[in-house]
C-alpha positions as CSV (number, residue, x, y, z in Angstrom):
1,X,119.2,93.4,121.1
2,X,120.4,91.2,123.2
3,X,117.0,89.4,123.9
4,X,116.8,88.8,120.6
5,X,120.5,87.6,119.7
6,X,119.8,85.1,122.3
7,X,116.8,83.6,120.7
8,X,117.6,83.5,117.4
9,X,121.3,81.7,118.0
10,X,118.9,78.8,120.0
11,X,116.7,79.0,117.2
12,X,119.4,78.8,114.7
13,X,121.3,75.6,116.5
14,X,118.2,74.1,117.6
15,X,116.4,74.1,114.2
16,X,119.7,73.8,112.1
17,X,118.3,76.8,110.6
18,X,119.9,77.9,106.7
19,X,117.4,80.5,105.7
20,X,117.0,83.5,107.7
21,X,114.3,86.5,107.2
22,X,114.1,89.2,109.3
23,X,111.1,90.8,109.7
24,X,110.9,94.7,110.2
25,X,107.2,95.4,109.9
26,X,107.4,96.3,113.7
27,X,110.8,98.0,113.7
28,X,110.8,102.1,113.8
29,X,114.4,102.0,115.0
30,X,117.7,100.7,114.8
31,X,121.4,101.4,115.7
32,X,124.5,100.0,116.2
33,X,123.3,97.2,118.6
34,X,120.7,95.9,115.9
35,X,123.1,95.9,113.0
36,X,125.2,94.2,115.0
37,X,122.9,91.7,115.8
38,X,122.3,91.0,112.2
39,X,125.5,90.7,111.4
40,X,126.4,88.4,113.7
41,X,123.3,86.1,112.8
42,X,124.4,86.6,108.9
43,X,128.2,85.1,109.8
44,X,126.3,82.0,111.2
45,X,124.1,81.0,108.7
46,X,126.1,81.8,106.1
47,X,129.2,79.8,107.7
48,X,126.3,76.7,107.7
49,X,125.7,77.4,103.8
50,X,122.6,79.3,104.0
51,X,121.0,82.7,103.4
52,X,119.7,85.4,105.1
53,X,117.3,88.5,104.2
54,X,115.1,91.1,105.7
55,X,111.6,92.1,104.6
56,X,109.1,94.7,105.0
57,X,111.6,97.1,106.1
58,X,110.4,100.7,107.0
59,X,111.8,104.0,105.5
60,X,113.9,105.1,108.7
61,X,115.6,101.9,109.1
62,X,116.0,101.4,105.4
63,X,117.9,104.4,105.7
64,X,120.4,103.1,108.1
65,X,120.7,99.6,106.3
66,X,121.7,101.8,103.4
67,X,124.1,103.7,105.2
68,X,125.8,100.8,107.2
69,X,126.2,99.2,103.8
70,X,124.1,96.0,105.1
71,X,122.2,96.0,101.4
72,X,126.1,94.8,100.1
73,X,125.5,91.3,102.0
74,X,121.2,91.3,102.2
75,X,118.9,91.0,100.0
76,X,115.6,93.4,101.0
77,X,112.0,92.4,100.2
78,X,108.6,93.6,100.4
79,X,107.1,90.5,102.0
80,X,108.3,87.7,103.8
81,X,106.7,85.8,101.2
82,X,108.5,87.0,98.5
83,X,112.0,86.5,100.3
84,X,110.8,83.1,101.1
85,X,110.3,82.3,97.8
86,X,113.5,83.7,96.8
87,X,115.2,80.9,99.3
């Protein structure tokens, strides 16, 4: 988590990024250290204006976006296409 906090707030300043899509077609697993990631990427961009989604999210991890509530604040999509179309 922490590898990847790390390069997507660089990303995020570097790129003055305003649309963010995570990607979970690789992602079997997640806990309190990955929702917290999110959520900490989700204050930024939407403090800058923007929007942030995730995509291609598997049934395991869908469960614990559910139960965390993280669906209240993110929109979920099928494809990153289809969320980028949606920003």
């Amino acid at each position: 988590a922490k590898e990847i906090k790390e390069a997507a707030d660089e990303f995020i300043y570097h790129e003055h990024v305003r649309a963010l899509i995570f990607d979970f077609s690789n992602v079997d697993f997640m806990d309190s250290s990955g929702i917290g990631v999110i959520m900490g990427r989700y204050k930024q961009i939407i403090f800058l204006g923007g929007k942030v989604a995730v995509a291609r999210v598997k049934p395991q991890v869908d469960r614990i976006f559910r139960i965390s509530g993280l669906y209240k604040i993110l929109d979920k999509y099928d494809s990153v296409e289809s969320a980028l179309k949606s920003m």
